[in-house]
C-alpha positions as CSV (number, residue, x, y, z in Angstrom):
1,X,3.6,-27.2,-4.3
2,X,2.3,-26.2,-0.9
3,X,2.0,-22.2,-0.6
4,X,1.2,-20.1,2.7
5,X,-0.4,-16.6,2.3
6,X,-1.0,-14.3,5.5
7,X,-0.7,-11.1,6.3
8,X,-3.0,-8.5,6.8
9,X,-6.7,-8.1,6.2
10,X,-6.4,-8.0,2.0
11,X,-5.2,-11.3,2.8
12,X,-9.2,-12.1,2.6
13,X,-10.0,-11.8,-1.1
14,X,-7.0,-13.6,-1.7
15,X,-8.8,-16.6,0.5
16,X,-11.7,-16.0,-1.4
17,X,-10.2,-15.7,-4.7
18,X,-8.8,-19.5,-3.7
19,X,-12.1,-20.9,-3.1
20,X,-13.3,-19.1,-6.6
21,X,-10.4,-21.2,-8.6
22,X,-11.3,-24.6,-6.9
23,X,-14.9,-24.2,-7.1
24,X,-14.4,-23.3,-11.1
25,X,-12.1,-26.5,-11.4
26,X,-9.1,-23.9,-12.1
27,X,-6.5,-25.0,-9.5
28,X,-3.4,-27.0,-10.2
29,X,-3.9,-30.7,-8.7
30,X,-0.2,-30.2,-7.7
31,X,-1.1,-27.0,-5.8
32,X,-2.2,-26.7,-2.5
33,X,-2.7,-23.0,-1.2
34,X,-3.6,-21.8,2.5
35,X,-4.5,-18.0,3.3
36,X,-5.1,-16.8,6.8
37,X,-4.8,-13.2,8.0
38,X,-2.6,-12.9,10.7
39,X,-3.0,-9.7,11.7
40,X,-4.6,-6.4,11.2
41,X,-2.5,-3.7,8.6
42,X,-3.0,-1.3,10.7
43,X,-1.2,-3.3,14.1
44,X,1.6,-4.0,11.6
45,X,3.2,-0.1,12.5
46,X,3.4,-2.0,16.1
47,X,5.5,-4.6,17.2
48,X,3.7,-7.8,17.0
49,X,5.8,-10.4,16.7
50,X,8.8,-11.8,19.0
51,X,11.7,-13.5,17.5
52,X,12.2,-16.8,19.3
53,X,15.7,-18.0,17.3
54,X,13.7,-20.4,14.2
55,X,10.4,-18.8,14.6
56,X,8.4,-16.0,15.7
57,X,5.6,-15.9,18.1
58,X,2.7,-13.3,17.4
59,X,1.5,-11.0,20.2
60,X,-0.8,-9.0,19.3
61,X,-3.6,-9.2,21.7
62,X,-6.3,-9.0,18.5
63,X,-5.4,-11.5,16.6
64,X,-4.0,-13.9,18.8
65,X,-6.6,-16.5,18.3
66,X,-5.3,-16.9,14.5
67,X,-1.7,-17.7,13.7
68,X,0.3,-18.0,16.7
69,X,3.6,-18.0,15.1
70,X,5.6,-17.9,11.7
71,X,7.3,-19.9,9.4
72,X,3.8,-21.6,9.8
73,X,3.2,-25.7,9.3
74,X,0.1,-27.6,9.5
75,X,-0.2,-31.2,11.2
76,X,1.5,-32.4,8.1
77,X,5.0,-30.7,7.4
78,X,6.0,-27.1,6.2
79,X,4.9,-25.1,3.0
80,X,7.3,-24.6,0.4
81,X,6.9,-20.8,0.2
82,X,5.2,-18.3,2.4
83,X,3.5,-15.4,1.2
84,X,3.2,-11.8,3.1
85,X,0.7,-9.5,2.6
86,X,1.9,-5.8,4.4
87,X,4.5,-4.3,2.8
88,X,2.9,-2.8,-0.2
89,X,-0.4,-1.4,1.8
90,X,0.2,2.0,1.4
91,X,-3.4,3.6,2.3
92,X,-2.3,4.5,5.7
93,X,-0.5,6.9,4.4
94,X,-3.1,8.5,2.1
95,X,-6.7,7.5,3.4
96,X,-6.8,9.7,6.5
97,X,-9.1,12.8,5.2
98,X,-7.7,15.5,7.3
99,X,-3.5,14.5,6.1
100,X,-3.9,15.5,2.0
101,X,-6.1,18.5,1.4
102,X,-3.7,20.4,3.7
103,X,-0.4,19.4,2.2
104,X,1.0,18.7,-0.5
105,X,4.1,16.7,-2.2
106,X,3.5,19.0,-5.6
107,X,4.0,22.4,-5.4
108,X,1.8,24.2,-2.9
109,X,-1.1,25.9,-3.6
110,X,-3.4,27.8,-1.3
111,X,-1.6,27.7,1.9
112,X,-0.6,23.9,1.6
113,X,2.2,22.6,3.3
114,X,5.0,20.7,1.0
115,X,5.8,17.4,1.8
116,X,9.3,16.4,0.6
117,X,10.5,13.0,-1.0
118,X,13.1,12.4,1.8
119,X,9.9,13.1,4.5
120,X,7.6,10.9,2.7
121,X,10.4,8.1,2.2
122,X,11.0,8.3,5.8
123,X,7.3,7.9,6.9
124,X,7.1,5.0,4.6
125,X,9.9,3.1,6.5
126,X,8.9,4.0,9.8
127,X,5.7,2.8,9.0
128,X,7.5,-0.9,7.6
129,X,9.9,-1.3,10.2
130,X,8.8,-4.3,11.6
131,X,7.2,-6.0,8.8
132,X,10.7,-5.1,7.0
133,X,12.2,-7.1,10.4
134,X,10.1,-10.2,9.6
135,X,10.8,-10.7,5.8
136,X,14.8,-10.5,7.5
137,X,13.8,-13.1,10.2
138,X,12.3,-15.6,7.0
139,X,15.9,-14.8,5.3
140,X,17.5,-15.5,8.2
141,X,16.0,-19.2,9.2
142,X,16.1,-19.9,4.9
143,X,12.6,-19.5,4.5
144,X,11.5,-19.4,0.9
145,X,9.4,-15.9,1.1
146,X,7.8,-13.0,-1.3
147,X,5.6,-10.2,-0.9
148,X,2.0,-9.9,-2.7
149,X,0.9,-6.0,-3.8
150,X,-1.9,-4.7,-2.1
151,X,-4.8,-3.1,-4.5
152,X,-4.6,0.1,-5.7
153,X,-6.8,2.7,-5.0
154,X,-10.2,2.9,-5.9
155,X,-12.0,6.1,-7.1
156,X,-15.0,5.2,-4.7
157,X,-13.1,5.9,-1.4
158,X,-14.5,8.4,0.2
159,X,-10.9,10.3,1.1
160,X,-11.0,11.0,-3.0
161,X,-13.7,13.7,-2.1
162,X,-11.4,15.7,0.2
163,X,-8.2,14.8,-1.9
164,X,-6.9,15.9,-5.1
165,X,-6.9,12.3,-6.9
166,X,-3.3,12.8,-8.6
167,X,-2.0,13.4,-4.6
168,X,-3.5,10.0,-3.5
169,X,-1.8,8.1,-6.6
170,X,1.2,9.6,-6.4
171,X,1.3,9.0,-2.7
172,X,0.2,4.7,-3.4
173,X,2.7,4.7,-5.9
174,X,5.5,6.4,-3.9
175,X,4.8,4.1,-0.7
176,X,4.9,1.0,-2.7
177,X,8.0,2.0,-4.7
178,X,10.3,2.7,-1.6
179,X,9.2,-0.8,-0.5
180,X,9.8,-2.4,-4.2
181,X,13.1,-1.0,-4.1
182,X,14.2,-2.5,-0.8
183,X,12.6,-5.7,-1.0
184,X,14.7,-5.9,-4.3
185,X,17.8,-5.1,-2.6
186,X,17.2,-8.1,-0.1
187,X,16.3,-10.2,-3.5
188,X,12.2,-10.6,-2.4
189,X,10.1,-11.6,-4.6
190,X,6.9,-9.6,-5.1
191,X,3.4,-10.4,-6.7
192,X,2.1,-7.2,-8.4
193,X,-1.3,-6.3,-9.1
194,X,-1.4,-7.3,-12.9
195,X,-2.1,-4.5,-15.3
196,X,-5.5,-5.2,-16.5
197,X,-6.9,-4.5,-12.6
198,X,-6.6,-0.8,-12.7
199,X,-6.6,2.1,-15.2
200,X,-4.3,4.9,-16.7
201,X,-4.2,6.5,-13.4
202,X,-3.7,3.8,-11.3
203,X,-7.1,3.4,-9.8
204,X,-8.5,-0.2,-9.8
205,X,-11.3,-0.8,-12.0
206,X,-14.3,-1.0,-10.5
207,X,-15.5,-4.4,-11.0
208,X,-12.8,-5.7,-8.7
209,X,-14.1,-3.9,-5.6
210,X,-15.6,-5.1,-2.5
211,X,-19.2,-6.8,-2.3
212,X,-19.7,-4.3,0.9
213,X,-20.5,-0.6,-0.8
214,X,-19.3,0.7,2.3
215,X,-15.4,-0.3,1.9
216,X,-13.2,1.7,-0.2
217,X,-10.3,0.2,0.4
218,X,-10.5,-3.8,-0.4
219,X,-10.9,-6.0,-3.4
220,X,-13.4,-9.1,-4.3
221,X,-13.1,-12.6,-5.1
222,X,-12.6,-12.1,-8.5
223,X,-9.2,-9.8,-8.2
224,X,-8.0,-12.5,-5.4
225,X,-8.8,-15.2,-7.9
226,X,-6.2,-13.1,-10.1
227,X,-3.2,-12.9,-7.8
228,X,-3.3,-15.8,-7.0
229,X,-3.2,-16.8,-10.8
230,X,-0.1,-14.5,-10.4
231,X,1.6,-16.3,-7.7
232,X,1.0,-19.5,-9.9
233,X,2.3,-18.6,-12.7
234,X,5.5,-17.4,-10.5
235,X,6.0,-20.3,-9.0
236,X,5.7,-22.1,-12.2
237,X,8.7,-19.3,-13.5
238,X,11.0,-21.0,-10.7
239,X,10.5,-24.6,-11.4
């Protein structure tokens, strides 16, 4: 089974998280599994792709020196699935300090401003429009396709000092729900963070965060190392 994963930059413990099964003797002999971001999450709210009829050329001036264009194949032949990494990054939408201790989508408190359902569903799918048009491009051209879950959040971000935590969950959760529902409705298959990653809250525990103290927003080699248990054992479900 040959596997492609790219995407954005959470793409990268994933990658890692390979090299952590191999080296430990824990990958399938039958499996071969590439991972290479394509592009940043936050250039995904851009165009950054062109559809060219059977494939799509990437143009996004930053990353242009990566993948150059989608369904990708090395010198070989093509992958059996590809695997995107985008549509369920919700932080965007919550990690920007000066958004969240103004409004709110409870009721409002202290001057806040509501934020409705129908706005926040609408800012999600702004947000997904175009990686919404690629996963449609893949089902166009009958490539075999499904989405992996970002992390959750982690209680070390440094937006959870200026935000009420039970706003940024709700917010992750919302985000990643709209997209659940419409990749369902085009029949997508999606890789979700697997229950023993994050707590009662749904905040990631803590030993699955980044190496660098600094980032607040990715994971380690050891919750890669887990998904991509999780896309094994999915592929194994189809067979």
């Amino acid at each position: 089974m040959k596997i492609f994963i790219t995407g954005d930059s959470h793409t990268r413990a994933l990658k890692t998280g390979v090299e952590l099964l191999v080296n430990q003797g824990e990958m399938p002999d039958d499996y071969q599994i590439d991972v290479q971001m394509s592009i940043g999450g936050d250039a995904m709210i851009k165009p950054y792709f062109v559809d060219k009829g059977d494939y799509v050329e990437l143009i996004h001036a930053k990353h242009i020196n990566s993948i150059k264009k989608l369904p990708f194949s090395d010198e070989q032949e093509g992958y059996d699935y590809h695997g995107i990494c985008g549509l369920l990054h919700a932080t965007r939408l919550w990690r920007v300090p000066n958004h969240w201790p103004n409004c709110t989508p409870f009721t409002p408190q202290g001057g806040q401003t509501p934020i409705s359902t129908s706005l926040l569903r609408h800012a999600v799918l702004q947000e997904q429009m175009y990686n919404m048009q690629l996963i449609e491009f893949f089902k166009r051209i009958g490539i075999k396709v499904f989405v992996i879950e970002a992390p959750k959040p982690y209680k070390h971000n440094r937006t959870m000092a200026r935000v009420n935590p039970e706003i940024l969950s709700y917010v992750d959760n919302f985000y990643k729900n709209v997209m659940l529902e419409w990749l369902a409705s085009k029949e997508i298959p999606v890789i979700k963070v697997p229950g023993e990653c994050y707590d009662a809250d749904g905040f990631m525990y803590e030993k699955f965060r980044h190496d660098n103290p600094l980032d607040g927003l990715h994971a380690n080699n050891h919750f890669g190392a887990l998904m991509i248990k999780e896309v094994i054992a999915f592929m194994e479900s189809r067979v």
